[in-house]
C-alpha atoms as a printed R data frame, in Angstrom:
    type eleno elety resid chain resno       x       y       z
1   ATOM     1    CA   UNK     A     1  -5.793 -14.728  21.485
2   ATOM     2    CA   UNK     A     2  -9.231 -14.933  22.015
3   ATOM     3    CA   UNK     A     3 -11.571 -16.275  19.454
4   ATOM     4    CA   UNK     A     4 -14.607 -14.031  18.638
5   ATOM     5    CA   UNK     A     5 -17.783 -15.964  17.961
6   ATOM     6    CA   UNK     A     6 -20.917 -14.699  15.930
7   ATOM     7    CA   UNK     A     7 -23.750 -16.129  13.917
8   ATOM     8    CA   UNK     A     8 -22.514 -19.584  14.329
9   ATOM     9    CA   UNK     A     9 -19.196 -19.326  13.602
10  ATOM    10    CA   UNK     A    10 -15.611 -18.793  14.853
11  ATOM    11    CA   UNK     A    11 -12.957 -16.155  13.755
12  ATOM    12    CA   UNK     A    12  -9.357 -16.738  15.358
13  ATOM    13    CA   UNK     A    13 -10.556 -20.815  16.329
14  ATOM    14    CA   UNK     A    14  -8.051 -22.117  13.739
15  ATOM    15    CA   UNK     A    15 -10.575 -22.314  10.388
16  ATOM    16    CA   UNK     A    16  -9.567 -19.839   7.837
17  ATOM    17    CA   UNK     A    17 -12.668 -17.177   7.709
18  ATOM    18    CA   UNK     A    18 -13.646 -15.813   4.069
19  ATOM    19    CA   UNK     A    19 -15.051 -12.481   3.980
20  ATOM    20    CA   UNK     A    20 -16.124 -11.904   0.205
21  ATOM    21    CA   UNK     A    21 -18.482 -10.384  -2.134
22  ATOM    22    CA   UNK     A    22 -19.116  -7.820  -4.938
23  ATOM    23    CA   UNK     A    23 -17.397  -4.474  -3.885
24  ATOM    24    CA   UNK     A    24 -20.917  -2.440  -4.091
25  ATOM    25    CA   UNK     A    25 -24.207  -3.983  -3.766
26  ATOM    26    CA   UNK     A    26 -24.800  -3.820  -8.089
27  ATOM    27    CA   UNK     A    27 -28.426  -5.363  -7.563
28  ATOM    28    CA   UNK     A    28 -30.955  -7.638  -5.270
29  ATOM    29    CA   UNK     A    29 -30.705 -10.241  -7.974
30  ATOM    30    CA   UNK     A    30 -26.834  -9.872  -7.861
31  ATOM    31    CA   UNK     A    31 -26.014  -9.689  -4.429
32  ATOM    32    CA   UNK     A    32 -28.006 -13.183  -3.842
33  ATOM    33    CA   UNK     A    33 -26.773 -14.910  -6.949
34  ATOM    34    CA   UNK     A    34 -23.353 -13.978  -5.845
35  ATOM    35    CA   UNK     A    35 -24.207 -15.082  -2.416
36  ATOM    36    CA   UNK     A    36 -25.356 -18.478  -2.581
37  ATOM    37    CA   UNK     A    37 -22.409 -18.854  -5.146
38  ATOM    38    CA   UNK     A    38 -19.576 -17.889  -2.959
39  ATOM    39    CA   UNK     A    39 -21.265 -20.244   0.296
40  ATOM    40    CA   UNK     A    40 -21.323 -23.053  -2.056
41  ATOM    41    CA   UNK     A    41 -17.942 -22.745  -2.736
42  ATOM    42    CA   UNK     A    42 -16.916 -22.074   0.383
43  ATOM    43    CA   UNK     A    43 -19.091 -24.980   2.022
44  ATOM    44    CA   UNK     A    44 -17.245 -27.482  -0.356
45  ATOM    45    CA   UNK     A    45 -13.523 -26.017   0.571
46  ATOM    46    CA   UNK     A    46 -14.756 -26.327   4.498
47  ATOM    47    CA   UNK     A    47 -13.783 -22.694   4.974
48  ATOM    48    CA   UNK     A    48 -16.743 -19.957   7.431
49  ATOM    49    CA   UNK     A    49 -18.260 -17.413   5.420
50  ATOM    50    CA   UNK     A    50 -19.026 -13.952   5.782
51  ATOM    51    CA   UNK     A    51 -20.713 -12.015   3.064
52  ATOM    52    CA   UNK     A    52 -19.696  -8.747   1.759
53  ATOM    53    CA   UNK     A    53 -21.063  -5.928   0.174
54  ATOM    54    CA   UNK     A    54 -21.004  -1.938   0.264
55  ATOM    55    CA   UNK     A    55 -24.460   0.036   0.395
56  ATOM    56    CA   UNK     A    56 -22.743   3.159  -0.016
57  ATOM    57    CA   UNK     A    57 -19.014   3.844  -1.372
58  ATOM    58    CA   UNK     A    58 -18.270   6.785   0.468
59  ATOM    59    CA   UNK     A    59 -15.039   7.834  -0.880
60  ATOM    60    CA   UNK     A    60 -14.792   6.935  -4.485
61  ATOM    61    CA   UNK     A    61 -12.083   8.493  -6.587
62  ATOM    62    CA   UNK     A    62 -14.859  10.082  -8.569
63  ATOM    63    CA   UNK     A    63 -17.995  11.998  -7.727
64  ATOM    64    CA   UNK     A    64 -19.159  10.235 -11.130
65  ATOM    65    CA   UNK     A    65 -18.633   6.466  -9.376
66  ATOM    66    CA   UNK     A    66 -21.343   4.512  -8.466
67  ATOM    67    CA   UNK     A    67 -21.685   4.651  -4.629
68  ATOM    68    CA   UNK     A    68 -24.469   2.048  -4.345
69  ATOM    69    CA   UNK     A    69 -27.839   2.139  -3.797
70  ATOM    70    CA   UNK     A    70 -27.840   3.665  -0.903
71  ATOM    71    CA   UNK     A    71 -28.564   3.006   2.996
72  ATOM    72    CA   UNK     A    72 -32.769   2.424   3.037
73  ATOM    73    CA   UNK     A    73 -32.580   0.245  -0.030
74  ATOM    74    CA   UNK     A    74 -28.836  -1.694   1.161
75  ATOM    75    CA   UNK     A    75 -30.301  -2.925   4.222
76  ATOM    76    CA   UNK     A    76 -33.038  -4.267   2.433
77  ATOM    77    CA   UNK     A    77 -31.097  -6.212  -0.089
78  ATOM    78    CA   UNK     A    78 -28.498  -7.118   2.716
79  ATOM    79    CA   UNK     A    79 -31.357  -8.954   4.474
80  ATOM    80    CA   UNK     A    80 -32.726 -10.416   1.393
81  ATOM    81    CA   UNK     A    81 -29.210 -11.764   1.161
82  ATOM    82    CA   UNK     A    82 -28.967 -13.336   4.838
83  ATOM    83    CA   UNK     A    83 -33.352 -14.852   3.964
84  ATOM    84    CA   UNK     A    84 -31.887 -16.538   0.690
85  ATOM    85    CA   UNK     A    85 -28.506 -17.311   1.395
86  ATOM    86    CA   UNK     A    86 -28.522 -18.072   5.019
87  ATOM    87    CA   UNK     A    87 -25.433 -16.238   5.345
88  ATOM    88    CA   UNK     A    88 -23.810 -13.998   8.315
89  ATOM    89    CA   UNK     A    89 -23.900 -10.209   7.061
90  ATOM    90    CA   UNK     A    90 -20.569  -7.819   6.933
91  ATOM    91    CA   UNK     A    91 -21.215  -4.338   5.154
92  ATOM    92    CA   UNK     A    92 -18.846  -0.614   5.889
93  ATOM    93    CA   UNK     A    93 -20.467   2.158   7.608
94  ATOM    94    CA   UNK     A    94 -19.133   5.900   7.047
95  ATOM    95    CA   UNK     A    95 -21.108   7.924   9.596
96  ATOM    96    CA   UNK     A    96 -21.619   7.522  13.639
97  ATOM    97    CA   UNK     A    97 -25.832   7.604  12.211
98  ATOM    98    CA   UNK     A    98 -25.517   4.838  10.547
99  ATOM    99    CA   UNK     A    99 -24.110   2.402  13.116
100 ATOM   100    CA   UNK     A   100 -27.535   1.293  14.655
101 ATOM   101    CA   UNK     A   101 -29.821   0.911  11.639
102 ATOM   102    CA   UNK     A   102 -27.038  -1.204  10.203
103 ATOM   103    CA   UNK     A   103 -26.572  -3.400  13.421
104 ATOM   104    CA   UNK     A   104 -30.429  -4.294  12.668
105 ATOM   105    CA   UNK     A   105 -29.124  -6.255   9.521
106 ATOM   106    CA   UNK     A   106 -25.869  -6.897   9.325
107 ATOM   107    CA   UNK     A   107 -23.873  -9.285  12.364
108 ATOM   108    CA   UNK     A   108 -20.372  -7.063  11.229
109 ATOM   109    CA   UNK     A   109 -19.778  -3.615  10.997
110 ATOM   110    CA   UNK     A   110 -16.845  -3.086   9.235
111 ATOM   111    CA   UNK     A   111 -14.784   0.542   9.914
112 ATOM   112    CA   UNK     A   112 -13.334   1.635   6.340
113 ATOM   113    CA   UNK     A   113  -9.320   2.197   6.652
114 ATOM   114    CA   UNK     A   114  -9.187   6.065   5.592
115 ATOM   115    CA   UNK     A   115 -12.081   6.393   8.603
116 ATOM   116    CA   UNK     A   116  -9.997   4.161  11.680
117 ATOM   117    CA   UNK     A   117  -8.556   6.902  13.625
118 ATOM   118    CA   UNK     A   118 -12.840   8.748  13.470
119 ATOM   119    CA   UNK     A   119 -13.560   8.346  17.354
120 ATOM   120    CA   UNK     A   120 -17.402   8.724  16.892
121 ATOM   121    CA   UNK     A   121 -17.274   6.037  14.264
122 ATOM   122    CA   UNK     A   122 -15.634   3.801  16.474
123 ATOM   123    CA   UNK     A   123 -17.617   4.074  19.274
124 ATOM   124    CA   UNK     A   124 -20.869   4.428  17.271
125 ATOM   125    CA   UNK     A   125 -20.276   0.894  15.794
126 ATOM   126    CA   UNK     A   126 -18.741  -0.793  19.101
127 ATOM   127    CA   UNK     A   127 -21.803   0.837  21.193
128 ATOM   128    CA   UNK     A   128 -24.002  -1.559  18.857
129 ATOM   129    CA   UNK     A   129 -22.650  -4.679  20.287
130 ATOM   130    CA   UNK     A   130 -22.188  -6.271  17.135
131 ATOM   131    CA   UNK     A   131 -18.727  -7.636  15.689
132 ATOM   132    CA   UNK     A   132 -16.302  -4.442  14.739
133 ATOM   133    CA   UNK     A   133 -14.331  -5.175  11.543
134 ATOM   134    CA   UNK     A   134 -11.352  -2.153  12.269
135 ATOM   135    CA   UNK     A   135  -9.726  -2.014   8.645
136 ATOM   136    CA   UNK     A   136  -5.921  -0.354   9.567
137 ATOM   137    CA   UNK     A   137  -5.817   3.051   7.616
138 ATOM   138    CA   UNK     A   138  -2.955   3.100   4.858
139 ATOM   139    CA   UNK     A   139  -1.351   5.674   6.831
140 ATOM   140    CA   UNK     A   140  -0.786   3.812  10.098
141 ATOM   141    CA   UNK     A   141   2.034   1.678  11.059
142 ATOM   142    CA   UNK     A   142   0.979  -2.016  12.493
143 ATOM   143    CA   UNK     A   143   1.460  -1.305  16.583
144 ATOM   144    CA   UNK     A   144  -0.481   1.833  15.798
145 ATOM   145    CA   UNK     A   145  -3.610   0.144  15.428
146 ATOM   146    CA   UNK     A   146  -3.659  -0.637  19.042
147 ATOM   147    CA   UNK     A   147  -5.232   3.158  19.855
148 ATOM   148    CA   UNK     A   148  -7.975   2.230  17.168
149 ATOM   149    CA   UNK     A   149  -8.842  -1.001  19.009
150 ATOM   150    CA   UNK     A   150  -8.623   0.204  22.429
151 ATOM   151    CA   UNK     A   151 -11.424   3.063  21.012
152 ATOM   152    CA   UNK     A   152 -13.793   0.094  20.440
153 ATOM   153    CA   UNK     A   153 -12.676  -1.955  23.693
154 ATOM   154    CA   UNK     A   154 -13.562   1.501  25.932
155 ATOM   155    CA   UNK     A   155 -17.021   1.011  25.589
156 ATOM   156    CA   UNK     A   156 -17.133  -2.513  26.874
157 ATOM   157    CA   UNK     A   157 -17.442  -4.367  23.006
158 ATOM   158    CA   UNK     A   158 -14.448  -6.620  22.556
159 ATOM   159    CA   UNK     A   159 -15.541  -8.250  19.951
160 ATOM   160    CA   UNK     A   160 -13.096  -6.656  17.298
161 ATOM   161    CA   UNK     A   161 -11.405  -7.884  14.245
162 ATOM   162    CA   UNK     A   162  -8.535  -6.453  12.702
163 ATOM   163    CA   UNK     A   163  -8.028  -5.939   8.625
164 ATOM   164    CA   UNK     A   164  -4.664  -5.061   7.070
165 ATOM   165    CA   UNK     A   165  -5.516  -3.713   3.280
166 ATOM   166    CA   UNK     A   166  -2.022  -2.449   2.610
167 ATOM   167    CA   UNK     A   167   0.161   0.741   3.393
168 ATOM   168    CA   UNK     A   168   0.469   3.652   0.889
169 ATOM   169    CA   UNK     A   169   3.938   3.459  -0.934
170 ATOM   170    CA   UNK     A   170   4.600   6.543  -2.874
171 ATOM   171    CA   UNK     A   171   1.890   7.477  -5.469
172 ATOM   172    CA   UNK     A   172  -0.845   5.177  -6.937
173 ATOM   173    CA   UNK     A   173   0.591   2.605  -4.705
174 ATOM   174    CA   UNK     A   174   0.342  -0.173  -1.880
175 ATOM   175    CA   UNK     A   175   2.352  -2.489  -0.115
176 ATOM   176    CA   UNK     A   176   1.692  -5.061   2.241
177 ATOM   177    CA   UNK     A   177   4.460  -5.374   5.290
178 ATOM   178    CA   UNK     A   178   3.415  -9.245   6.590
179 ATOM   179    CA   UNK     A   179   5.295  -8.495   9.202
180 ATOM   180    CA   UNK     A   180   1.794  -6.682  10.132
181 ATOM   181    CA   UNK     A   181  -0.070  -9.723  10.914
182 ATOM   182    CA   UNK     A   182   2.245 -10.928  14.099
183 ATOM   183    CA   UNK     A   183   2.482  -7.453  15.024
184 ATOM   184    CA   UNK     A   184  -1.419  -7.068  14.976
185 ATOM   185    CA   UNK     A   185  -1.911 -10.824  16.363
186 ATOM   186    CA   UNK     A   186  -0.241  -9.553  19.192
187 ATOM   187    CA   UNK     A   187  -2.701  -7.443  20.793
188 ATOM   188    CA   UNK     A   188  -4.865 -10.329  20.864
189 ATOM   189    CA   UNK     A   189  -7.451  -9.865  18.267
190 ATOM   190    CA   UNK     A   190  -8.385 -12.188  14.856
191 ATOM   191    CA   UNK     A   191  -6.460 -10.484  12.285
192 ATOM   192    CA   UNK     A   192  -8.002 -10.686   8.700
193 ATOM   193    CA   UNK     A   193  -6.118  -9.916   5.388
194 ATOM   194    CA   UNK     A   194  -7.624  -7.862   2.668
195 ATOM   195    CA   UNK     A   195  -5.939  -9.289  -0.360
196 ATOM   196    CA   UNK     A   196  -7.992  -8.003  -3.198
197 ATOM   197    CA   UNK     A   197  -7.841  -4.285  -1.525
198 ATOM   198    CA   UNK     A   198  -4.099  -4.176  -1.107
199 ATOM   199    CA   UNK     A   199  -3.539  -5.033  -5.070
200 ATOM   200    CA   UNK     A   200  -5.410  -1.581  -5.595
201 ATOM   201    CA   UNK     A   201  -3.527   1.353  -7.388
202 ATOM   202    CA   UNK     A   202  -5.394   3.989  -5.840
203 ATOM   203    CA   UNK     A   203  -6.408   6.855  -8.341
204 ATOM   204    CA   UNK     A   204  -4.245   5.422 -10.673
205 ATOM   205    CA   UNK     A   205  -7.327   4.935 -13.278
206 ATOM   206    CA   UNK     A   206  -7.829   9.079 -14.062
207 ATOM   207    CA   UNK     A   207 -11.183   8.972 -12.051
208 ATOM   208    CA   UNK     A   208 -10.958   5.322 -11.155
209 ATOM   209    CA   UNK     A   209  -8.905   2.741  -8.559
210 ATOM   210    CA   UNK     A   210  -6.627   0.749 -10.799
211 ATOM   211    CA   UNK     A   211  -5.613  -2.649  -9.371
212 ATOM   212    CA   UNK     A   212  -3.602  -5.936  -9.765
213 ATOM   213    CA   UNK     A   213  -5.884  -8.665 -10.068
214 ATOM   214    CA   UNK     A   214  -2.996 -11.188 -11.435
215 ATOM   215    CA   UNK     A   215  -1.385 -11.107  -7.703
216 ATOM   216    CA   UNK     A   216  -4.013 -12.591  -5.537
217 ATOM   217    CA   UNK     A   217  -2.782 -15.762  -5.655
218 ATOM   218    CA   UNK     A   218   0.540 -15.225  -4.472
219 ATOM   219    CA   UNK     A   219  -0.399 -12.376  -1.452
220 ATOM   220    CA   UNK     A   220  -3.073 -14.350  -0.374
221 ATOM   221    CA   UNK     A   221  -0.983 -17.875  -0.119
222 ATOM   222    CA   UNK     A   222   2.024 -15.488   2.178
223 ATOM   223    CA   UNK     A   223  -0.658 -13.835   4.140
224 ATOM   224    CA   UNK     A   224  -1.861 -16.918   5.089
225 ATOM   225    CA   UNK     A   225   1.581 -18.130   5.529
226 ATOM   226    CA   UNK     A   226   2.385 -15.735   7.862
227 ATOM   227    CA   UNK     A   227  -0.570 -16.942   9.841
228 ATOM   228    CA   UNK     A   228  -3.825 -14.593   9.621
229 ATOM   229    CA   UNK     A   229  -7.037 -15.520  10.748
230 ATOM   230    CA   UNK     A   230  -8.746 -14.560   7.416
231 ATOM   231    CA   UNK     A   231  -8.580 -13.735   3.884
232 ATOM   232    CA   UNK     A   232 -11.170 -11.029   2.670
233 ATOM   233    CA   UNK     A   233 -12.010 -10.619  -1.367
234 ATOM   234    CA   UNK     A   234 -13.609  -9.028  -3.762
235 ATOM   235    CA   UNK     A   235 -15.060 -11.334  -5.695
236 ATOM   236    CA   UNK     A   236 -17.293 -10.849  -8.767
237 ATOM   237    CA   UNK     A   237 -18.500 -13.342 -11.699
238 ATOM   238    CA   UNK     A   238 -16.966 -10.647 -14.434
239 ATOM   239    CA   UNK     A   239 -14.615  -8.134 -12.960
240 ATOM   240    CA   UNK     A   240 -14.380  -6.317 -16.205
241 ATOM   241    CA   UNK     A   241 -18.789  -5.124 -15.650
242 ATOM   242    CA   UNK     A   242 -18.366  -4.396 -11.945
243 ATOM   243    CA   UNK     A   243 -19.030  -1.443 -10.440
244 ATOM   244    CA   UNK     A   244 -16.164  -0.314  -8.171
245 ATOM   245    CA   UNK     A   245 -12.697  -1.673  -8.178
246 ATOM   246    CA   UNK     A   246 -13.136  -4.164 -11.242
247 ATOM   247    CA   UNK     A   247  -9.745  -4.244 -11.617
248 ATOM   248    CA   UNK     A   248  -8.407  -6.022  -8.393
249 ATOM   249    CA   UNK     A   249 -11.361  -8.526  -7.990
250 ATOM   250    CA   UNK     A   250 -11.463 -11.767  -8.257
251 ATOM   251    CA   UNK     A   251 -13.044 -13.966 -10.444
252 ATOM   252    CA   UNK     A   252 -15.644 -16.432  -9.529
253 ATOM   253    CA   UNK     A   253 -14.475 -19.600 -10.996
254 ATOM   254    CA   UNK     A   254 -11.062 -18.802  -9.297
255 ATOM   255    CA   UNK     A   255 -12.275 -18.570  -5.797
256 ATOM   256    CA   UNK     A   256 -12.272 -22.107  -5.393
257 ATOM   257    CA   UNK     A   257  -9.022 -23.344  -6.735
258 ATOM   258    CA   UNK     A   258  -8.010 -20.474  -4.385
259 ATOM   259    CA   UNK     A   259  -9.327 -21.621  -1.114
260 ATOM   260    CA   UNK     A   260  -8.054 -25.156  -2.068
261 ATOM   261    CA   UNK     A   261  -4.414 -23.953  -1.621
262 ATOM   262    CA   UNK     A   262  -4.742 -21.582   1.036
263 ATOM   263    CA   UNK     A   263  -6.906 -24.654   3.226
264 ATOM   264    CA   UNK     A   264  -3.776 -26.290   2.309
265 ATOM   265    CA   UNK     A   265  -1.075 -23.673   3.551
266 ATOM   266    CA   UNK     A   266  -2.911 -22.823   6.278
267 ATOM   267    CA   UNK     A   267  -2.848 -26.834   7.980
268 ATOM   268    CA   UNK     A   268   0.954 -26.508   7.440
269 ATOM   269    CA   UNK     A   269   1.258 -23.015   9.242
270 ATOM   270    CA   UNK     A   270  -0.840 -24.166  11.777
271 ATOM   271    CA   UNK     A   271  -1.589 -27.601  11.886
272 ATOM   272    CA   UNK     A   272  -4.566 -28.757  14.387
273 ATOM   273    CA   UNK     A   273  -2.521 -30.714  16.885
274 ATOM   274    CA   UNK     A   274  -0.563 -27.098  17.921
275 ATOM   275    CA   UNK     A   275  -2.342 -24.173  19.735
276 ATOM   276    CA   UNK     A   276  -3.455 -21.184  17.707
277 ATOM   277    CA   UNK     A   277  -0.238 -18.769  17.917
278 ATOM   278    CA   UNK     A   278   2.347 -21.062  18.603
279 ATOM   279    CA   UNK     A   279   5.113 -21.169  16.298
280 ATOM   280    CA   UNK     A   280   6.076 -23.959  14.013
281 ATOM   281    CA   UNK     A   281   8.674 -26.033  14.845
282 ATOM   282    CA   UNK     A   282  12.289 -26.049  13.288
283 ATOM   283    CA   UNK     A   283  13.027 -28.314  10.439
């Protein structure tokens, strides 16, 4: 696998990458704080960061959510973010027009999953040159994702990552398959985990995304087990007041007990001394 580099850091080098933040940009004042919380956290567990946050939720459950504040005013808190936190920039895009005015800002575009298989999208964000976060939709098996990628890598932009967030199971439900991640590790792109997505109950909330909150912990330690290059999170100081999917964030104070043990799992999966992909040894 090749490692993809950006903004002075490495995805799929051996660190463990966090991508985090509130779901939905709430406020300036919000997004920073939040910011220049998270980086100091993540500084002290030695772990890359990538900041998070949503100018526009597209496809709420609701027409009565809160979508954000909207493209004009995003970018302009996104790069208040990167002046004050100092911070590499990772926000979603839901339309082909939106691809270039959010390349000026941010150094990820990230693909939402129920958009992965929208060719224009695709191309839109890959023609920008900037780092493609793919998210695999719900509906699409692991080896399926390789058409998805191979939309991106057609226009000459191979810097892609891919994000599992979970597969729908039944109704108001997802799982997460970890066989996904060597599947996806395959093809030869950094493969990221979206932990606090896949604990989402999806319209399970009459008008709202339910979630699971108390099972971050565990998903996130197997996930990183089973050898991703990333965990991404949700993360907000009071889950209960945010804006969009409050109930599978995390908490602030337990991002870094968090990182801690998944540093930890991660130098056992793949200690330093072995090559990135090459299997553990027997014991």
């Amino acid at each position: 696998m090749q490692p993809i580099e950006f903004a002075g850091l490495t995805v799929g080098g051996g660190s463990l990458l966090l991508i985090a933040g509130p779901c939905v940009i709430e406020s300036e004042s919000h997004a920073v704080d939040l910011a220049v919380a998270i980086r100091d956290i993540a500084r002290r567990a030695g772990v890359p960061y990538v900041f998070k946050a949503s100018y526009d939720k597209a496809n709420r459950t609701s027409g009565r959510s809160f979508r954000g504040p909207g493209l004009a005013e995003g970018l302009r808190i996104l790069a208040r973010v990167r002046e004050r936190a100092g911070v590499p920039i990772l926000t979603d895009i839901h339309e082909a027009a939106h691809a270039a005015p959010v390349a000026e800002v941010a150094d990820v575009l990230q693909i939402p999953a129920f958009l992965s298989r929208q060719t224009d999208l695709l191309e839109a964000a890959a023609r920008t040159n900037r780092v493609v976060n793919l998210k695999k939709g719900q509906f699409l098996a692991p080896d399926d994702i390789r058409h998805a990628i191979a939309k991106i890598t057609a226009t000459g932009n191979t810097q892609v990552i891919v994000t599992e967030r979970g597969f729908t199971f039944g109704y108001h439900n997802l799982v997460v398959d970890m066989r996904a991640f060597p599947i996806m590790r395959a093809f030869g792109y950094p493969v990221v985990y979206d932990v606090t997505h896949s604990l989402q109950l999806p319209g399970a909330g009459d008008g709202v995304t339910a979630g699971q909150a108390e099972f971050i912990e565990p998903l996130a330690s197997a996930g990183v087990a089973a050898g991703v290059d990333g965990v991404f999170l949700e993360v907000h100081e009071e889950p209960a007041r945010a804006r969009s999917d409050a109930q599978n964030a995390l908490r602030l104070d337990l991002l870094e007990p968090l990182l801690t043990r998944l540093v930890r799992i991660q130098a056992i999966e793949r200690p330093a001394s072995r090559p990135s992909g090459e299997a553990a040894p027997r014991t």
